[in-house]
N, C-alpha and C positions, 0 to 999 in steps of 0.2 A: 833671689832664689839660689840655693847653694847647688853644684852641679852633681850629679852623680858619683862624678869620679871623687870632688871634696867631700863627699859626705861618706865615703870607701874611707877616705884616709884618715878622717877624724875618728869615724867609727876602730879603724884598724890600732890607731892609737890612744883611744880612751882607755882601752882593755877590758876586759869581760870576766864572766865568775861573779859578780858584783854580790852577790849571796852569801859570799865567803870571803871575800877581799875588800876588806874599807876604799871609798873612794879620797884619794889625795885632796886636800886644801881645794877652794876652790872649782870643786867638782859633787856632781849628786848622780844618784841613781836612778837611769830612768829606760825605762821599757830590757833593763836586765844588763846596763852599760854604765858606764862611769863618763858622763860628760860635761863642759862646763854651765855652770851655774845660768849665763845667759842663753845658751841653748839648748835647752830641754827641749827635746824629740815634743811633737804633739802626737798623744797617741793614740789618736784616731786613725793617723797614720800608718800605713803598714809599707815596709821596713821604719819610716819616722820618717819625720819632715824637719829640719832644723828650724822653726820660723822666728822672723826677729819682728822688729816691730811690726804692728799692725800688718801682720801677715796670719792668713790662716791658712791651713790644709787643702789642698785641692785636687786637680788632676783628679787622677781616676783610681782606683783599687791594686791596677796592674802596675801605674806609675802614677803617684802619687806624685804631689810637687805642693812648695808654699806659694800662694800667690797673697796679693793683695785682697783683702776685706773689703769687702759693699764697701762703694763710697771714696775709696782708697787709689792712687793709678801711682805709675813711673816706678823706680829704683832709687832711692829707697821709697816703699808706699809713704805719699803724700796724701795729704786731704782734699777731693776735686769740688766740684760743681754739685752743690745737692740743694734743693733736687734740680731735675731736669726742666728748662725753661725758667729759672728762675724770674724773670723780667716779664711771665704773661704773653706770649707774642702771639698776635690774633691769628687764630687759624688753626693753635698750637691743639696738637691731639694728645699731649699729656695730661693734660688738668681738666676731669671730670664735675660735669656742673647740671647735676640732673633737670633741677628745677630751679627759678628763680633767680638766676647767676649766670654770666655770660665774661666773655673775656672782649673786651675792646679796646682800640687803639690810643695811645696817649695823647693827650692834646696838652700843650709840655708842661704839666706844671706835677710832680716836678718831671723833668726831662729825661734821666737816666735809662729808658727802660722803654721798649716799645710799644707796650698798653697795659692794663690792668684789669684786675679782677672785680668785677662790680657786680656785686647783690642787691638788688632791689628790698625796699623797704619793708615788704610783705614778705620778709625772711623772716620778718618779725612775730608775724602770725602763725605764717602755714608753713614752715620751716624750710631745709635748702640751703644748698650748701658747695663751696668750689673746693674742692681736693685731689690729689695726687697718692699713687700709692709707690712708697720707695723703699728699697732694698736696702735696710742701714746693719752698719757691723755689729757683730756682737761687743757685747760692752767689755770685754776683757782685751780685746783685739782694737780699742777704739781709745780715742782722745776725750776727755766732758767735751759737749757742746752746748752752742745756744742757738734756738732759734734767734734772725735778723728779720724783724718786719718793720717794712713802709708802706701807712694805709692811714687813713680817716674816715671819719663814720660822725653821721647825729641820726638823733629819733631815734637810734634805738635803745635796745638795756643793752649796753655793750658790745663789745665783738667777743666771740667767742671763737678761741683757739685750739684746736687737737691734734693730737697724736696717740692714734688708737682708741684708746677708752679714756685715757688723760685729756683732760681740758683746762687751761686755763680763759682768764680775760684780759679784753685791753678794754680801756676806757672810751668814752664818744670824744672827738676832737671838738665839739664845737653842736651847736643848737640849731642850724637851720642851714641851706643849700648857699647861704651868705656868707658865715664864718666859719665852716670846720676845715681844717688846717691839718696839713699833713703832717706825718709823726714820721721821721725817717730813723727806720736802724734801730725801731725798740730792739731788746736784749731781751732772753726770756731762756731762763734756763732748760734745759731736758732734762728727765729723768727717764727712768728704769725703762720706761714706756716705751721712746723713742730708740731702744739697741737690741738688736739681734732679731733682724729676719723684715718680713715686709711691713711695713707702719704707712699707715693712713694718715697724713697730715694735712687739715682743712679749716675753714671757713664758714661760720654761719654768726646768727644774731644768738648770743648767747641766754636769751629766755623772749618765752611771749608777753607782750606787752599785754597792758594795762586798757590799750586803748583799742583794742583787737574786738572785729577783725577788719577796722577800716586800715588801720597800720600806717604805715608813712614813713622818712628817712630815708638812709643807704649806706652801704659797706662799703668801701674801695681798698683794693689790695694791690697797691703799684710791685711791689716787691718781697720773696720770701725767699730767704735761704736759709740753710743750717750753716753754721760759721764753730771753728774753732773755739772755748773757753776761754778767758783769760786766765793765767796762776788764780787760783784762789775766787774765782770767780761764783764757782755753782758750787753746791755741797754736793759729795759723793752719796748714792745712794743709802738709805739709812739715817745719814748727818742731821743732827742739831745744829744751825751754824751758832757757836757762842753758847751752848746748851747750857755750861754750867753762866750763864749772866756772868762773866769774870770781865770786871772794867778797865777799858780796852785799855793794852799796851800796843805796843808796836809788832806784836803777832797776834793778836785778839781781833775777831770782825767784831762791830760794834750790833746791838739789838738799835732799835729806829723809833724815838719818842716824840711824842706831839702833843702840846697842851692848846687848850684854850681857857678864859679866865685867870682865876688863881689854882687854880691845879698844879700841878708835881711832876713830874715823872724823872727816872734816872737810876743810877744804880746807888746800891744801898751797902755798906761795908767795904773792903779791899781785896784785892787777889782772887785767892781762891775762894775765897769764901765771901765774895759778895753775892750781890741777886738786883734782879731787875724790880723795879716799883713803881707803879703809879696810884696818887691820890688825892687828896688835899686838906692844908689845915682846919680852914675852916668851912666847908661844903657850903656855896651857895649855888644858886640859880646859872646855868653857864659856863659851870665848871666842866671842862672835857680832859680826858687825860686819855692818852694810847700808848702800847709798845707792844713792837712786833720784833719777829727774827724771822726767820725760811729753813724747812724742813725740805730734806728728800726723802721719802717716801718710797719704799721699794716695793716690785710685785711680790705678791705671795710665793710665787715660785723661788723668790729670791730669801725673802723672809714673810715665814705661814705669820698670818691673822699679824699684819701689821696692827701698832695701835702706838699712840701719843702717850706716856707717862711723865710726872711732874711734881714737883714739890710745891706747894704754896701756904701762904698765911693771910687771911682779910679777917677785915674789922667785922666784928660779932651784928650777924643781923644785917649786911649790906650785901651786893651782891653787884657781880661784877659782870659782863659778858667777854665770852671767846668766841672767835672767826677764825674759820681757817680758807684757803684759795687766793684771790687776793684781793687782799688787802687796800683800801684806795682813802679811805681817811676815818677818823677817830666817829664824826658826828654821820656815816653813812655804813651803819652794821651790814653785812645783805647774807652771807654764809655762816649758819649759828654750828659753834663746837658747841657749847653749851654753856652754863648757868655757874659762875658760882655761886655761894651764899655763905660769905664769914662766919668762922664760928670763934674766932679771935686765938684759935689753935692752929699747931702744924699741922698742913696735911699733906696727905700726898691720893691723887686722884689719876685715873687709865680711862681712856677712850677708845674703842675701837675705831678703826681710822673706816668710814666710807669707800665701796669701790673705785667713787671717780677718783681717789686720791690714789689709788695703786698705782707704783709708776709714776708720780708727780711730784713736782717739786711745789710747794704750797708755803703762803704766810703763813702765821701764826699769829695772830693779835689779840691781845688784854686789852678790853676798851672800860672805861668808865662813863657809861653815857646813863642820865635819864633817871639816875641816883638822887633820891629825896634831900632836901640841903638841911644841915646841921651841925654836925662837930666834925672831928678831925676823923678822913679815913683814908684807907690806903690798902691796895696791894702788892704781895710780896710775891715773884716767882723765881723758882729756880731749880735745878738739875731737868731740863727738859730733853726727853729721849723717847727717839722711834723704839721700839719695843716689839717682840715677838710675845702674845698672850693668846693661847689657844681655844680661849673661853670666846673669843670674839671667831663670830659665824664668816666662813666661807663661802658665801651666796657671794654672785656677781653680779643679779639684777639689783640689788640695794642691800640696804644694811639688815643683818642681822634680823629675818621676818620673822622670825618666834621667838626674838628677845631671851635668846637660850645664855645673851652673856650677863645675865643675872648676875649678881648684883650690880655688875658695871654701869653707871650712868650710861645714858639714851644721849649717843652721838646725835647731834641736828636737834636737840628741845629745850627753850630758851626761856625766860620771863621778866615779862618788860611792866614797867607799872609804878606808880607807888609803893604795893605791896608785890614783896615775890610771891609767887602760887610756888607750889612744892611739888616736885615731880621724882620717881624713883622708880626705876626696873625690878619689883619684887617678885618672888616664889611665895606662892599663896593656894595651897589646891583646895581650900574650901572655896575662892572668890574666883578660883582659873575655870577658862571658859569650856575645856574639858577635862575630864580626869584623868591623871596619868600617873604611872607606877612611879616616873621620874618626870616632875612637872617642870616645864620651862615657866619662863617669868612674863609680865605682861606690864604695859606700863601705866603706872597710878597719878594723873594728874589732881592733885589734892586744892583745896583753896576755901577759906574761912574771909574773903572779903571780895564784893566785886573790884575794889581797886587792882585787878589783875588783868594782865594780858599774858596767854601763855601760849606756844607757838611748840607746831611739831611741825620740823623741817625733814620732809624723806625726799630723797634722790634716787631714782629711777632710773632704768635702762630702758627703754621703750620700745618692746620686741616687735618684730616684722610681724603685720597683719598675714593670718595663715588660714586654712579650712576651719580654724574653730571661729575664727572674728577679728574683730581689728582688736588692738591693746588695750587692756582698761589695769586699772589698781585695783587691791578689794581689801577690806579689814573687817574684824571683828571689834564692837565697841560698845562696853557699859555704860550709859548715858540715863541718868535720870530722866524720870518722865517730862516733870517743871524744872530746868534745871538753872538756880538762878544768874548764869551767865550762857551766855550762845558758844556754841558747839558750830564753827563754819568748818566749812570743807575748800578749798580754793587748788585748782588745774592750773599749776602754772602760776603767774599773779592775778588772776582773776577767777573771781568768787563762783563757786559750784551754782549755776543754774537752780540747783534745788533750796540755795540757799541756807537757814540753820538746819543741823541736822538732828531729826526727831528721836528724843530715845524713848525708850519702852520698859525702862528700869529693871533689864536687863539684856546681858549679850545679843547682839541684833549684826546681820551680814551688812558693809555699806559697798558698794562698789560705783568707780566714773571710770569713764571715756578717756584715752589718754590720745592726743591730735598721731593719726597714721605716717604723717610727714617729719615726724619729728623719730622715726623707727632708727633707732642705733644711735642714739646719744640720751645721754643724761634730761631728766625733766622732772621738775620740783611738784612736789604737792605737799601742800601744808595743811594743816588744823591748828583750827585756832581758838581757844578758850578764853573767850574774852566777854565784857559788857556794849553790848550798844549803846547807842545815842539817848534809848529813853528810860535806861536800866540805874535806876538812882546808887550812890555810893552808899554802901548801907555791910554790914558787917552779915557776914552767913554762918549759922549754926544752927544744928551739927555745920560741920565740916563737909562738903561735897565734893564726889571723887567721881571721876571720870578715870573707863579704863579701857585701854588700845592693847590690840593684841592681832598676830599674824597678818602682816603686810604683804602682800602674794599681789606678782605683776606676772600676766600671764594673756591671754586672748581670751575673746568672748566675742559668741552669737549677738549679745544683746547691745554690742558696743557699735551692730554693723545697722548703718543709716541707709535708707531708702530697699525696695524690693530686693 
């Protein structure tokens, strides 16, 4: 902190007028003064505050001073201890654990650390969660960081990690209370999420199981800290890492490929003007091909209506999948971007990016799976960039509920199968489910064979049960009456109670239950347009379309169980 009397003298010799008089070499103009380039007055400051690194404005109105930023201590600010208790210590009254989660002692394996965070397996089901709320710097005042977690877990769908609205995942260590093996010091970038003001960073089973709600497993969290970045380590907010696919030199990150079979993958050309590919010459049975890179992802306050743009080329008639979150292998899809479908042309294709992704640093993956075998294909990608596109909706409880970024392809709708089904966000106000001066779009699931499985992935925010009822979903959905593929509904991974859903060959309300304990995090509901088990492979004509329109998460009376 500069003292009164040096900041008299600096100011006395900057010189003033600055409106009329250039500032010399090495100097700028800031709040009506000429000073140097590395200390620009902050000017929220009144008379100014000099601050240098990772200092922000403080004190008071009357006497202002620089101090050190959340997170920050000593001369010059350093990066301390974040968060508080990092090691779990039983007793600890910083790490909130409403249900399901407890803190206890270590019994040493590993040793470091006086006890750990343990979630019970019915984190799985009924949700719960161990978290800490910390005071972290703003991101202009701040160093990138990473989270450092040490923890193991089986039984469940993963761990699930947050900061704030941001969530990533780790993986399960191991299958039973025999072999899951501790993970010491995963790395996990932050993003936008994690800087400027209090952030919520916590613990839970990252989806409800399949096998709910007998449940089973466990979470353990020996260790979490926030740690310094390494050079080059995270992408800055926004970043493509490697966007344009340029084959790596000695300042290029490389994208991250994986084949199985005779598959492919790798870059394709030189310099600037290569691209990343995955495919195969001759497609058979087994053939798996991946590649991924990591985006950051900024909040909308940072950049409005973040969204993914990209250049690509696939073979005419095939079709490729994208994931975004992370990424864990080529033959295990779980978070669909979406669909391509070759048209053996350039294209270039925009997604509106999901809330959970605001704030987050996220894989990106081109997978080849589940591809009919035949002759030579392949994909091409390249110039991939976070994007500011204003067409893509503002909503924080999930994506885009009126489908108002028409014509944009449907973030989270995927098609697995034999044949691809056809799916598309069109403006239609003879077929829209009401009339409007200026109609928004709704989505058209199309399909001419049952060899189709077609899947709508929405992510949800699951609001606090209030006076009107606990949280349910609701849509509006054209559904023929025989429709010859099933129409399910699925909470989470498992299948809606109701089972297929009835249409009436025309616009009809659906609304479920979304579980009360899972109030303040992301939770999946799918639809899914596919054939059952006794639906013969048989070609459909006409054409049958299914349409989804306004997804609205909010509370209901009807979703509250018992008197």
């Amino acid at each position: 902190m500069k003292s009164a009397l040096s900041l008299v003298f600096l100011l006395a010799f900057a010189g003033a007028g600055c409106a009329t008089v250039p500032c010399a070499s090495g100097f700028v103009e800031a709040l009506g003064l000429c000073v140097a380039e590395d200390q620009v007055p902050d000017p929220t400051c009144t008379p100014g505050c000099i601050a240098s690194a990772h200092e922000v404005c403080g004190g008071t109105l009357e006497d202002p001073e620089c101090v050190c930023a959340p997170g920050y201590e000593g001369r010059p600010c350093e990066w301390g201890t974040v968060p508080s208790d990092p090691g779990f210590s039983e007793g600890s009254d910083t790490w909130e654990s409403p249900i399901n989660a407890r803190i206890v002692p270590s019994d040493p394996s590993p040793p470091a650390d006086p006890g750990f965070a343990e979630l019970d397996g019915i984190v799985n089901c009924e949700g719960g969660v161990i978290r800490q709320v910390v005071e972290m710097p703003p991101i202009e005042a701040a160093d990138p960081f990473v989270a450092e977690v040490t923890y193991r877990a089986f039984g469940v769908l993963d761990v699930a990690f947050g900061f704030n609205r941001a969530w990533t995942r780790l993986p399960t260590t191991g299958t039973s209370p025999d072999d899951y093996e501790w993970v010491e010091r995963e790395r996990i970038c932050l993003g936008d999420a994690a800087y400027g003001g209090p952030v919520t960073f916590q613990f839970a089973a990252s989806e409800r199981g399949i096998d709910c709600p007998i449940g089973g497993g466990r979470i353990e969290v020996d260790r979490f800290s926030v740690e310094l970045a390494e050079p080059g380590e995270c992408p800055a907010p926004g970043e493509v890492v490697n966007g344009d696919a340029d084959d790596p030199g000695d300042e290029t990150l490389p994208w991250l490929f994986e084949t199985q079979g005779d598959a492919v993958s790798g870059y394709i050309g030189a310099g600037g003007l290569s691209a990343a590919r995955i495919g195969s010459p001759n497609l058979a049975f087994g053939d798996v091909a991946s590649m991924q890179t990591v985006a950051s992802v900024p909040l909308p306050s940072t950049l409005p209506s973040p969204a993914l743009r990209m250049s690509w080329r696939a073979t005419r008639d095939v079709f490729f999948q994208m994931e975004i979150g992370s990424f864990t292998a080529a033959d295990s899809t779980d978070r669909a971007l979406g669909t391509l479908l070759g048209t053996g042309a350039d294209e270039v294709s925009t997604y509106c990016l999901p809330p959970w992704t605001h704030g987050n640093v996220i894989d990106l993956a081109f997978v080849m799976i589940g591809v009919p075998p035949g002759d030579a294909v392949e994909l091409v990608v390249d110039s991939v960039q976070v994007v500011s596109d204003l067409r893509c909706s503002d909503a924080t409880e999930n994506l885009d509920p009126a489908f108002a970024a028409a014509p944009l392809p449907r973030t989270g709708t995927s098609s697995r199968g034999s044949t691809a089904g056809t799916f598309r966000v069109v403006v239609d106000a003879e077929r829209a489910r009401v009339v409007e001066e200026e109609p928004t779009g709704f989505l058209e699931i199309a399909y001419s064979s049952t060899a189709v499985n077609t899947l709508v992935d929405e992510w949800v925010l699951v609001p606090e049960p209030d006076d009107n009822g606990d949280p349910r979903v609701s849509f509006w959905a054209n559904i023929p009456v025989q429709p010859s593929l099933s129409v399910r509904r699925f909470i989470g991974l498992v299948e809606d109670e109701e089972g297929d859903l009835v249409g009436v060959g025309d616009w009809a309300f659906y609304e479920a239950c979304l579980p009360p304990d899972w109030a303040g995090r992301w939770y999946r509901v799918q639809i899914e347009v596919a054939r059952d088990g006794s639906t013969p492979l048989t070609e459909v004509s006409p054409t049958e379309r299914i349409l989804i329109d306004d997804i609205t998460v909010d509370t209901s009376a009807s979703c509250v169980l018992g008197p």
